[in-house]
ROKOL-334025 format. One line per 8 residues: number of its first residue (from 1); for each residue x, y, z of C-alpha. Coordinates in pm, 1 decimal, padded with zeros to 6 digits. Example, Ala and Ser with C-alpha at 12.3 -4.5 7.8 and 13.67 -1.06 7.14 Angstrom:
2
1 = 01230.0:-00450.0:00780.0 ~ 01367.0:-00106.0:00714.0;
This chain:
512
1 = 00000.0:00000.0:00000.0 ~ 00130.8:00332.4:-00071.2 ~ 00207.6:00594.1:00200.0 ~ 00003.0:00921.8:00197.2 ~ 00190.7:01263.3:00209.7 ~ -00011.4:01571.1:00347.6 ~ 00141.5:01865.1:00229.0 ~ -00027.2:02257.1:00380.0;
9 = -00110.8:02574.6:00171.5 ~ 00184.6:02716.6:00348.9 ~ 00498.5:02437.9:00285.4 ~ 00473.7:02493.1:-00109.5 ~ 00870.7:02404.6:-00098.1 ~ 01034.8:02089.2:-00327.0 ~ 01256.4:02030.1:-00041.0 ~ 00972.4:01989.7:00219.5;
17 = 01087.2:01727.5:00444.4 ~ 00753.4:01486.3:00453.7 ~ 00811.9:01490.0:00030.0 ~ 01182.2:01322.8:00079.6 ~ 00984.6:01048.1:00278.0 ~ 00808.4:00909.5:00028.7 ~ 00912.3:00757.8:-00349.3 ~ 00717.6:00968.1:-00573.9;
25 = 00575.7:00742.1:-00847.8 ~ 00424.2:00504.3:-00537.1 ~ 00260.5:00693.5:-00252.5 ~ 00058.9:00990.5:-00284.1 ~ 00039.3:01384.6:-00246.0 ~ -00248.1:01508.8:-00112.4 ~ -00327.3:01884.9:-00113.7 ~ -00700.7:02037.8:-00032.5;
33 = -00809.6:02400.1:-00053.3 ~ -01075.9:02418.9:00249.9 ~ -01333.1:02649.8:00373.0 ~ -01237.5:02643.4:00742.6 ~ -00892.4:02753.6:00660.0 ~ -01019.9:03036.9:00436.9 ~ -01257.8:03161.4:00699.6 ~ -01108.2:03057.4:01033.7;
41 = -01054.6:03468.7:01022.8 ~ -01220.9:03680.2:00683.0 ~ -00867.2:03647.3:00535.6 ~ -00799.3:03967.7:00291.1 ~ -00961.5:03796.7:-00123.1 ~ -00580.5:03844.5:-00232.9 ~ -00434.2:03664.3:00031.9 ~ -00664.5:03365.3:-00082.7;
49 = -00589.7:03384.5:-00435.4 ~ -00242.2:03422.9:-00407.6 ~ -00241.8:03088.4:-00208.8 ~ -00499.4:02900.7:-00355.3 ~ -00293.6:03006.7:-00714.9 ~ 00023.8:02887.6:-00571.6 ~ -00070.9:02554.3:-00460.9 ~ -00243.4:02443.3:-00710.9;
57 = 00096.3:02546.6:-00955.9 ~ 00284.5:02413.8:-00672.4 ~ 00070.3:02031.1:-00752.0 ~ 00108.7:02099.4:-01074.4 ~ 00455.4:02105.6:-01098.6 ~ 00480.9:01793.7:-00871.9 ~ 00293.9:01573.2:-01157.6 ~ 00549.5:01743.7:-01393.6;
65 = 00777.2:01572.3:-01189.4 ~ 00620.4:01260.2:-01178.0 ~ 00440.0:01232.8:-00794.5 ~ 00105.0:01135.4:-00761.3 ~ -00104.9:01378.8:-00639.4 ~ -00483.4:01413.1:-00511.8 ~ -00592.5:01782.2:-00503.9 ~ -00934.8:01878.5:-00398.6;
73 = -01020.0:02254.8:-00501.0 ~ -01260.1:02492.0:-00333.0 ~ -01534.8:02424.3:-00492.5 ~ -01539.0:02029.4:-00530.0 ~ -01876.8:01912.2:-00465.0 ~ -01717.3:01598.3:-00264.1 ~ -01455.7:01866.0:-00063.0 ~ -01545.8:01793.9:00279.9;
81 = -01422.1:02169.4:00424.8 ~ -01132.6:02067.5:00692.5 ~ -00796.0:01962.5:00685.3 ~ -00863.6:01669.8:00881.7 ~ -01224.9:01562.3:00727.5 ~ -01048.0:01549.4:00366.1 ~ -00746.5:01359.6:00547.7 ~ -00977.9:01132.8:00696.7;
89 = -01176.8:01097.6:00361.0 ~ -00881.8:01056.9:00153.8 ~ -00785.7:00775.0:00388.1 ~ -01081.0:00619.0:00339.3 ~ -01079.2:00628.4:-00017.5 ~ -00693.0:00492.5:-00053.4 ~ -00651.0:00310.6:00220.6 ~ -00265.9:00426.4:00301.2;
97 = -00008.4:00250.2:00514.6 ~ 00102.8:00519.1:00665.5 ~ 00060.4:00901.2:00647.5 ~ 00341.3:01194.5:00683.6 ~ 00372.0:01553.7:00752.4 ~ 00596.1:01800.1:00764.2 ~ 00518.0:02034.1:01128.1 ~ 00266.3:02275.3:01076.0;
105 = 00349.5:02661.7:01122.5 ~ 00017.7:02707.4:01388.3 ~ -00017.1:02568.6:01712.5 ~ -00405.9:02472.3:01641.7 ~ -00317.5:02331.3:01322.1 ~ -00056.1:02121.0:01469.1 ~ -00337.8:02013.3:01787.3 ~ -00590.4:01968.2:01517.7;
113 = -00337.3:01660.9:01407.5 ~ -00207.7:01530.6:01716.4 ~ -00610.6:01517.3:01844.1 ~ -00674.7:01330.3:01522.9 ~ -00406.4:01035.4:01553.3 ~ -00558.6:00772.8:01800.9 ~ -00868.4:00783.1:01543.1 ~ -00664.2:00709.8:01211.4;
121 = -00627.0:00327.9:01111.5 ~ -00290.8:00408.4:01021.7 ~ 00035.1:00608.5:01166.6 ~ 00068.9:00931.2:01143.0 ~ 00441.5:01103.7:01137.8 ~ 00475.9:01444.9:01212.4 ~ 00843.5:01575.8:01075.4 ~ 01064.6:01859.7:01142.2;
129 = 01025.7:02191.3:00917.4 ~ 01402.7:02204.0:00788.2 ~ 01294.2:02525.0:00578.0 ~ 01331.8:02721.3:00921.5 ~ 01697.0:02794.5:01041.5 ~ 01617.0:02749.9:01430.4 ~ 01478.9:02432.2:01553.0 ~ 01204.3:02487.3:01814.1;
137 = 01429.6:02242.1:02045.9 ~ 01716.2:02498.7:01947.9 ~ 01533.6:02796.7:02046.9 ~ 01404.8:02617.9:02358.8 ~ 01786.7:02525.1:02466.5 ~ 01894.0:02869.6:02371.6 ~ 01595.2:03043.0:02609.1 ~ 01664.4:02793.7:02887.2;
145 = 01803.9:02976.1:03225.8 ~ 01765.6:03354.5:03039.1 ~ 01569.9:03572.7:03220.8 ~ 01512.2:03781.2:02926.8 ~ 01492.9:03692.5:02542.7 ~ 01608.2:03944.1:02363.0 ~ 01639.0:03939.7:01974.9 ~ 01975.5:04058.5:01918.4;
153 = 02165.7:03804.4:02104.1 ~ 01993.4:03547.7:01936.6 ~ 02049.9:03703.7:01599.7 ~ 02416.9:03720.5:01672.1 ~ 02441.0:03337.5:01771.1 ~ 02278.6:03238.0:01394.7 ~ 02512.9:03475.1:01217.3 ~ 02804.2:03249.3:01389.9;
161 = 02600.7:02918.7:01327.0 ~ 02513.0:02975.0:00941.0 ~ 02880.6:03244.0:00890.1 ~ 02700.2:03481.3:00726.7 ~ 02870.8:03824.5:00747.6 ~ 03126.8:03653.9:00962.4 ~ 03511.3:03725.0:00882.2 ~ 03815.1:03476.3:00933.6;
169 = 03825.2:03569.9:01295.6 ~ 03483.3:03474.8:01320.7 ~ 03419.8:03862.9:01426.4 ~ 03072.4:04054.4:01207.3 ~ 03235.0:04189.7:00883.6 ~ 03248.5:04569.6:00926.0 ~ 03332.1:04530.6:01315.3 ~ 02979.8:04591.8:01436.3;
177 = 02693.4:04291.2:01443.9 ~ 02418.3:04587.9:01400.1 ~ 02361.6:04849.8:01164.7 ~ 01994.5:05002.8:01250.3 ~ 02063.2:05346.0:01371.6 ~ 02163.3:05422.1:00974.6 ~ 01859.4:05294.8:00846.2 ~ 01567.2:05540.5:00986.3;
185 = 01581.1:05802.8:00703.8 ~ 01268.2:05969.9:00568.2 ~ 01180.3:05946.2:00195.8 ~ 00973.0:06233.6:00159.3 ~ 01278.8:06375.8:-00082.4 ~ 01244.1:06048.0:-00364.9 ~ 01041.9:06130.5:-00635.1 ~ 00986.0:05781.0:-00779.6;
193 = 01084.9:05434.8:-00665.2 ~ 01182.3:05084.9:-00831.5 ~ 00880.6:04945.5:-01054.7 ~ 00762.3:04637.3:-00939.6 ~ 00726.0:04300.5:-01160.1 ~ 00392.5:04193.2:-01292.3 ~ 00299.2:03837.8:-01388.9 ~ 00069.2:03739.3:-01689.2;
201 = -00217.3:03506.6:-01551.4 ~ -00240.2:03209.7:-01720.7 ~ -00556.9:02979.9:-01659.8 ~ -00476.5:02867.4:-01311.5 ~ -00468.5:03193.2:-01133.0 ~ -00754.9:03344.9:-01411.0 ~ -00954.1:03018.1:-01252.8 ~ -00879.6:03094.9:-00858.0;
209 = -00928.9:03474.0:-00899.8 ~ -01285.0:03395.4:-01065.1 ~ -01337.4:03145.5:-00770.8 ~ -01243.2:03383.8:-00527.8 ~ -01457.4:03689.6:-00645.3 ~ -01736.7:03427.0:-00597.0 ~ -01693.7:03300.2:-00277.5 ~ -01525.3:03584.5:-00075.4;
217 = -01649.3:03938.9:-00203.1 ~ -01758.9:04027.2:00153.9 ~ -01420.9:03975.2:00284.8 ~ -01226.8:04295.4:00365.9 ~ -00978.5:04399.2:00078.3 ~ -00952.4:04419.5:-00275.1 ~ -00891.7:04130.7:-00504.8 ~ -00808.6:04359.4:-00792.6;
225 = -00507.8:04439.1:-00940.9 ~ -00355.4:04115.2:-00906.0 ~ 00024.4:04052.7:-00954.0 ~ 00178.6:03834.7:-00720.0 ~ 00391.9:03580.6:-00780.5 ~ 00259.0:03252.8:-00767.1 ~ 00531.6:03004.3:-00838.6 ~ 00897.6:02896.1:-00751.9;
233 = 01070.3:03030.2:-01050.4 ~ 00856.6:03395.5:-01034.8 ~ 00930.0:03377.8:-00655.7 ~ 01297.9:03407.9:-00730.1 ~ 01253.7:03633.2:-01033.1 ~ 01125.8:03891.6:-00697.8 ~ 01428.0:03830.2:-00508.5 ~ 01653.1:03852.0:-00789.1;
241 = 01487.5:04183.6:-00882.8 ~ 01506.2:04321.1:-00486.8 ~ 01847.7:04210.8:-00466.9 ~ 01934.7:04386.3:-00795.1 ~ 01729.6:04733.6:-00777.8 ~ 01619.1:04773.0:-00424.8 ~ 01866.0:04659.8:-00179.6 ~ 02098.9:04886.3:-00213.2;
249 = 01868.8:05133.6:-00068.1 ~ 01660.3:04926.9:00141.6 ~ 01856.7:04962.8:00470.9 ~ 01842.7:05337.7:00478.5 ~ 01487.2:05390.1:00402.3 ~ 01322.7:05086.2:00546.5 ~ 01191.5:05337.5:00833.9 ~ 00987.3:05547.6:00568.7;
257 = 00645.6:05574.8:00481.8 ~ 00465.0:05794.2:00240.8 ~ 00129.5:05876.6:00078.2 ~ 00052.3:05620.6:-00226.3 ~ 00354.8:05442.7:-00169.4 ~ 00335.0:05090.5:-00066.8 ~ 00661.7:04913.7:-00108.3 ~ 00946.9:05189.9:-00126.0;
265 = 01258.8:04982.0:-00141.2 ~ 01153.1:04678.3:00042.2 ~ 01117.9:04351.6:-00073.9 ~ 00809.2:04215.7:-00044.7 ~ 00934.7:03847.6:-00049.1 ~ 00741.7:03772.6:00323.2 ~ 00461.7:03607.6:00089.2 ~ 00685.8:03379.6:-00048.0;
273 = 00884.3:03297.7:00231.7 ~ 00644.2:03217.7:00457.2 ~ 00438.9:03029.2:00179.9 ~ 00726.9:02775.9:00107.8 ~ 00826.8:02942.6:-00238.9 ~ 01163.5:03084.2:-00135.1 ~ 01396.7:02972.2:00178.6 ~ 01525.6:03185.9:00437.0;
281 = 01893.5:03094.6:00324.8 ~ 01936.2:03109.7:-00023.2 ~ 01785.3:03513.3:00051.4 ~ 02062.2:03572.4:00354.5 ~ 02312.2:03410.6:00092.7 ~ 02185.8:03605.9:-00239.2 ~ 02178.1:03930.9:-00021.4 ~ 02552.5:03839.3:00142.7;
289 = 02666.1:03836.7:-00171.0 ~ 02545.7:04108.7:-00322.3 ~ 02790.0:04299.8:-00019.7 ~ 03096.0:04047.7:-00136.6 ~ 03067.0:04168.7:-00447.4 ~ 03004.1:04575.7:-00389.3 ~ 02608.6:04601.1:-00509.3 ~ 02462.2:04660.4:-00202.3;
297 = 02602.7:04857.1:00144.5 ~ 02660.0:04677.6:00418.0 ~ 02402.6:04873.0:00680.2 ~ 02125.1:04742.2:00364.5 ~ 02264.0:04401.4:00313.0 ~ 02271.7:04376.7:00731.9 ~ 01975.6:04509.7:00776.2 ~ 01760.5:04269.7:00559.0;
305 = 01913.0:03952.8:00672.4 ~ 01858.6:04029.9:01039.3 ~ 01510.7:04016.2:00936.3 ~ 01529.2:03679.7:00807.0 ~ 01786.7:03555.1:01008.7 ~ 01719.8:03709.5:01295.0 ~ 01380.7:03863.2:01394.9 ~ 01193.7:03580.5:01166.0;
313 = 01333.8:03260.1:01307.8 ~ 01337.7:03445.9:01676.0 ~ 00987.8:03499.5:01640.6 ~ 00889.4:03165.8:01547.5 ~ 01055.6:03059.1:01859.3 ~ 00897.4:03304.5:02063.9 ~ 00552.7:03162.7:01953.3 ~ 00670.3:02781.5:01982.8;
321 = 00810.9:02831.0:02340.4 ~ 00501.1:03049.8:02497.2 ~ 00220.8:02881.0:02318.6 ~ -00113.7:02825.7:02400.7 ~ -00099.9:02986.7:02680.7 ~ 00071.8:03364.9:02478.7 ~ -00218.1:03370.8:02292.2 ~ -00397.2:03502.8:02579.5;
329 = -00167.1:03697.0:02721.7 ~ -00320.0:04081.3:02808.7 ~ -00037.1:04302.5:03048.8 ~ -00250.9:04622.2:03029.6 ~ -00599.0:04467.2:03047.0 ~ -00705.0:04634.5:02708.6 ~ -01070.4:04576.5:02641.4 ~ -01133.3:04860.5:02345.6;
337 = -01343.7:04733.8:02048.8 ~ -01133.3:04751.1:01745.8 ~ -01248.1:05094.7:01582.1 ~ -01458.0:05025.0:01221.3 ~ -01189.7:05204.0:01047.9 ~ -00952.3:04896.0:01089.3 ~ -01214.1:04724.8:00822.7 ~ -01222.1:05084.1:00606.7;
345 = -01461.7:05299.3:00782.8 ~ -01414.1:05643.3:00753.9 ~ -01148.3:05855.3:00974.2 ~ -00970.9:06186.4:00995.2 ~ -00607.3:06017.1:01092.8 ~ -00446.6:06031.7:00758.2 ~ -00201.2:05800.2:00840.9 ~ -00455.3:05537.1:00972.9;
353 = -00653.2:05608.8:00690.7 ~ -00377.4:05584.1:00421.7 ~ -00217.0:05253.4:00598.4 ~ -00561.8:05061.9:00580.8 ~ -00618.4:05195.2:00236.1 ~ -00272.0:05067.4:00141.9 ~ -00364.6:04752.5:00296.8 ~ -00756.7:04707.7:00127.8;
361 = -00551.4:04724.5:-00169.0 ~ -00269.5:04530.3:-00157.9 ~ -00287.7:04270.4:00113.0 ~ 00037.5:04438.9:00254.7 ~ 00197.2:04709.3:00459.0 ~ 00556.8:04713.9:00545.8 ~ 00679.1:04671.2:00903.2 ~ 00699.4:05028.0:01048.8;
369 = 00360.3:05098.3:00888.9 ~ 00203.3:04784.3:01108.9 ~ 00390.0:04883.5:01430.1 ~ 00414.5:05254.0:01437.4 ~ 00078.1:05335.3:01272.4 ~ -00235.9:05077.4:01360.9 ~ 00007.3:04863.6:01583.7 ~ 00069.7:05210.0:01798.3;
377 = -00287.2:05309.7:01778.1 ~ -00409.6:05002.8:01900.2 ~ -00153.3:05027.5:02155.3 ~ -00245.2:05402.2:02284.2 ~ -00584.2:05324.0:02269.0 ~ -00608.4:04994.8:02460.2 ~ -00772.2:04814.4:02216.9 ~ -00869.6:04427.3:02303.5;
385 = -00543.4:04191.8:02173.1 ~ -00724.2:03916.4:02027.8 ~ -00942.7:04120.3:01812.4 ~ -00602.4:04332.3:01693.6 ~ -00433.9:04019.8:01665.9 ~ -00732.6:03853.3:01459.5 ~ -00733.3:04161.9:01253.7 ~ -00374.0:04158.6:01147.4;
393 = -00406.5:03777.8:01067.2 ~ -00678.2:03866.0:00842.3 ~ -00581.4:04142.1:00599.3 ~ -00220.7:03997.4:00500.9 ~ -00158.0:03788.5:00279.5 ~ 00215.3:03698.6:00465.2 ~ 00023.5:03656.9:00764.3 ~ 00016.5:03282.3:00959.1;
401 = -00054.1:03278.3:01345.8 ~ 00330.9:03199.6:01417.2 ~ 00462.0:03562.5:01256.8 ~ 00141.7:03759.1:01329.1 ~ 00050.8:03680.5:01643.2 ~ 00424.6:03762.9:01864.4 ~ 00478.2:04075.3:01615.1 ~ 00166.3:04193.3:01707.5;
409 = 00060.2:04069.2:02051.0 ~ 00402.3:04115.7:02197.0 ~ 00586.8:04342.4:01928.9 ~ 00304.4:04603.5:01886.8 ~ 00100.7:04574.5:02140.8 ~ 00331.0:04475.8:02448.6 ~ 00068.0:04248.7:02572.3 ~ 00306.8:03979.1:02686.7;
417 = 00492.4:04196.2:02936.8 ~ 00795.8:04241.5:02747.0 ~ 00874.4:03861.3:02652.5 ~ 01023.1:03943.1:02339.8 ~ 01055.4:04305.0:02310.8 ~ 01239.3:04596.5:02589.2 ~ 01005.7:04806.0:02591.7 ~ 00635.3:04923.0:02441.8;
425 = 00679.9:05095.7:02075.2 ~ 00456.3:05383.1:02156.6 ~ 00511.1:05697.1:02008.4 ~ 00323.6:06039.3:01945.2 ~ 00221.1:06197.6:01605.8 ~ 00581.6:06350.0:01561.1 ~ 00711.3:06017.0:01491.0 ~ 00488.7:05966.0:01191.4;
433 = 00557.7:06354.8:01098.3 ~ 00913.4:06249.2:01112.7 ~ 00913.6:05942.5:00908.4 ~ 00670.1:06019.1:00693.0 ~ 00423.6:06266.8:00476.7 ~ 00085.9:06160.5:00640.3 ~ 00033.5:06449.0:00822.1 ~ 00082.0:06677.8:00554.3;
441 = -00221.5:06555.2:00442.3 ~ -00421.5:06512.0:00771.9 ~ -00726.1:06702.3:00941.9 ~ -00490.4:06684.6:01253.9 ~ -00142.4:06848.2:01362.5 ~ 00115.0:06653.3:01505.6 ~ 00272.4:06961.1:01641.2 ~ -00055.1:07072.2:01902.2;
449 = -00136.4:06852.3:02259.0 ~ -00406.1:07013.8:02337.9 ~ -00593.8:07183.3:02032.7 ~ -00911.9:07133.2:01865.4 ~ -00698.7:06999.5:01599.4 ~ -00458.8:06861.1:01787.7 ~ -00309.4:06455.3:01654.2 ~ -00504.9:06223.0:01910.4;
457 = -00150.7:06006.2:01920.6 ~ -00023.9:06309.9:02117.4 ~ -00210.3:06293.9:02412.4 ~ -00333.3:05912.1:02385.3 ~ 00092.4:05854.8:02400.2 ~ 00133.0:06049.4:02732.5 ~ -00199.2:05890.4:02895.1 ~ -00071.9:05566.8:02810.4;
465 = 00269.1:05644.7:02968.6 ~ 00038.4:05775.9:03278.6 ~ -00258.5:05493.2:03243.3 ~ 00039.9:05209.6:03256.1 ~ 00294.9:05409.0:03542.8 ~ 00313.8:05138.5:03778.5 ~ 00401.3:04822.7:03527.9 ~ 00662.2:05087.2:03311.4;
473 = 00834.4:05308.1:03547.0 ~ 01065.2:05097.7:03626.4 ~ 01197.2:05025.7:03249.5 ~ 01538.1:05178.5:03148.3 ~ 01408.6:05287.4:02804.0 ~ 01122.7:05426.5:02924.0 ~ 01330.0:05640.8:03196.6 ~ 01331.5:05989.6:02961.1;
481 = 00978.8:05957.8:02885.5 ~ 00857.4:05963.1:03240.5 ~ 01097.6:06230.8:03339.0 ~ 00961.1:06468.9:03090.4 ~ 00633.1:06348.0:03173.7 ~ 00709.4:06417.3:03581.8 ~ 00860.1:06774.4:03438.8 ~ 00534.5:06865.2:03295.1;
489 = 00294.7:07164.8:03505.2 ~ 00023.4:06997.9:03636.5 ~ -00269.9:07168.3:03501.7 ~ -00085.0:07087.9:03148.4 ~ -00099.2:06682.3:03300.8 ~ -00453.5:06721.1:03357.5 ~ -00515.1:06870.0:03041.9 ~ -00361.3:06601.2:02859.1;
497 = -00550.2:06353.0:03043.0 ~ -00883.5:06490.1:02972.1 ~ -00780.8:06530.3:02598.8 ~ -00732.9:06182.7:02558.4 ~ -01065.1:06080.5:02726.9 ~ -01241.0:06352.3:02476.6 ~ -01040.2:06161.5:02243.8 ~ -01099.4:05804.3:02311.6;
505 = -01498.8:05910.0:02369.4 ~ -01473.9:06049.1:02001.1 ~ -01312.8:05701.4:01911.8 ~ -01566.0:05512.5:02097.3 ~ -01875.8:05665.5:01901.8 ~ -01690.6:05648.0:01568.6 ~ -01585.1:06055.8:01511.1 ~ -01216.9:06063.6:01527.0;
């Protein structure tokens, strides 16, 4: 009997370990497009596509190859609508000897198969994901005795493992590990960036994007334009380009943000990389040697591979080592409804309003823009976690619960007490005014507390800093915050304070 290999939406990789179990023209693939992983959260139309599109090009190109493999689309009539009823039907239907897997990303995806074992007539083998750099056993040993995890140290411990940027003497090439305090320049003096690739739909995607129009027009976001890539060979034709035309600027505008500018100079390779197309080492390697050979400075070529390297794999571990239990974590008790203009309702913030535009349209927003704009919002405004975190799941398309949920719960939001980050990211309106043009356009100023017009992240920051006293106080990087705050007259305290209720009151009946 032939074995039966399950492969996710999210492993779409050739070198997937549960594939180099199994002989290819014997046992069998089996991939399934399902409702309850569509809808789980109202995941942004593009995000659905894209993945939908990719794994069925991603089957395709294993028949090329000569596997067997049973796909089940969407819309099958006989699609039973969960990852485990279509395991359990396929098993049925083939009668396997044995089934493998390769790890799941999520926590309930990985329960969801552990619950289902004792019921299967056959084994089930879950095996390591070798696309990640970091074992969770790795991660586990590393965190073991530390009172604090802290990103960087980890970071500098995989540079040494993997050599990347690592001379003879086994010291960081350029004599410092990090090179992030040259990389927060504003771009509001570029007049045009890189053009992005486009992709031709052929019948496969034309097919999914028809499906998806169908079956998920109510979700938030916009399915059209569509031109991501959606196989192996256009997922490197993006990094090649990036690596080629962007990262030599990417490390010293990564910071920016501006009106009707998405990208910038970043790379937008996250929905690849998370979606199996591309592996976190061949990018650290293609971008390390685009520094060997002079195409790209070193605080750019740094910069991006402590992304991958470093805050991607540390993440993963983060979520691995605290879960279930960080999922509900909640240090400031935040209980705020997520505001309607999350989901495109109408707002005077310009920057709110332009980030969530950005994001209706292209499933995306790039880092500073999700923790300095709607992360820091939510933040200021003690808005409820889980309904944040569900949120950011939702609208993009490189989100899975093992990325999203510790960059926003504990990254954004600071809801886990500072497991993984030193202190909250909470800032007023001049650091959008800094690093950006929003508030050239807004109804607000950044520069007034107090005002009618005054930006509500001005004096929602300082009654956060007040609101949250007792738990912050005592942080280092928090200690010239609170001294300007204790400097401050006292009728100008209690103005601020009442500002922000008038504020959050506006917020709460939908007129900010």
């Amino acid at each position: 009997m032939a074995k039966l290999c399950f492969i996710l939406g999210d492993q779409l990789s050739e070198s997937l370990s549960a594939l180099s179990e199994i002989n290819m023209h014997d046992d069998v693939v089996l991939m399934c497009e399902v409702t309850e992983e569509a809808t789980y959260v109202s995941h942004h139309p593009k995000k659905i596509a894209f993945l939908f599109s990719a794994m069925r090009h991603f089957a395709q190109t294993l028949k090329i190859k000569g596997y067997r493999v049973r796909y089940t689309k969407f819309d099958d009539p006989d699609n039973q609508g969960s990852l485990v009823k279509e395991l359990i039907r396929a098993v049925e239907e083939l009668r396997p000897s044995a089934i493998c897997l390769t790890e799941p990303g999520e926590w309930r995806v990985l329960k969801m198969f552990e619950d289902l074992k004792s019921k299967l007539p056959v084994s089930l083998t879950v095996y390591e994901d070798h696309r990640f750099l970091c074992t969770i056993n790795e991660f586990n040993d590393w965190a073991k005795g530390k009172k604090q995890l802290r990103m960087e140290f980890f970071y500098r411990m995989m540079r040494q493992k993997y050599h990347i940027l690592i001379d003879n003497n086994g010291s960081p090439i350029g004599g410092s590990w990090n090179y992030d305090a040259q990389n927060r320049n504003p771009a509001k003096h570029i007049p045009s960036f890189p053009k992005r690739l486009d992709y031709p739909k052929d019948e496969i995607t034309a097919e999914v994007l028809r499906l998806v129009a169908a079956y998920f027009s109510k979700h938030f976001g916009q399915l059209h334009p569509f031109d991501l890539a959606v196989t192996r060979a256009q997922a490197l034709s993006e990094a090649n380009y990036f690596i080629n035309h962007c990262l030599i600027s990417f490390g010293a505008y990564q910071d920016a943000m501006l009106t009707n500018e998405t990208t910038l100079y970043h790379s937008k390779l996250s929905f690849y990389l998370n979606a199996g197309l591309l592996l976190p080492i061949e990018l650290c390697r293609m971008a390390e040697q685009a520094y060997l050979e002079k195409k790209a400075p070193l605080n750019s070529v740094e910069g991006f591979i402590r992304q991958i390297l470093g805050w991607r794999e540390f993440i993963r571990g983060i979520y691995w080592h605290f879960m279930p239990a960080y999922k509900e974590m909640n240090h400031f008790h935040a209980n705020r409804d997520l505001p309607a203009f999350f989901w495109g309702a109408d707002t005077k913030m310009f920057c709110i309003r332009e980030v969530v535009r950005q994001t209706s349209v292209e499933a995306y927003s790039h880092h500073i823009q999700r923790l300095m704009i709607t992360g820091n919002f939510a933040l200021l405004a003690g808005i409820n976690p889980k309904q944040v975190c569900e949120w950011y799941l939702a609208v993009y398309a490189d989100a899975y619960e093992w990325v999203e949920l510790p960059n926003t719960l504990g990254m954004a939001l600071y809801a886990d007490g500072g497991l993984m980050a030193s202190k909250p990211y909470a800032a007023s309106g001049k650091y959008i005014q800094r690093m950006s043009n929003f508030c050239e356009s807004c109804s607000y100023n950044p520069n007034d507390l107090l005002g009618e017009k005054a930006c509500p992240f001005n004096a929602l920051y300082w009654n956060f800093l007040k609101q949250n006293e007792e738990k912050l106080k005592n942080n280092p990087r928090l200690h010239y915050a609170y001294m300007n705050w204790q400097k401050m007259a006292p009728d100008k305290k209690e103005a601020t304070q009442t500002k922000a209720q008038e504020i959050l009151t506006s917020l709460d009946s939908g007129c900010l």
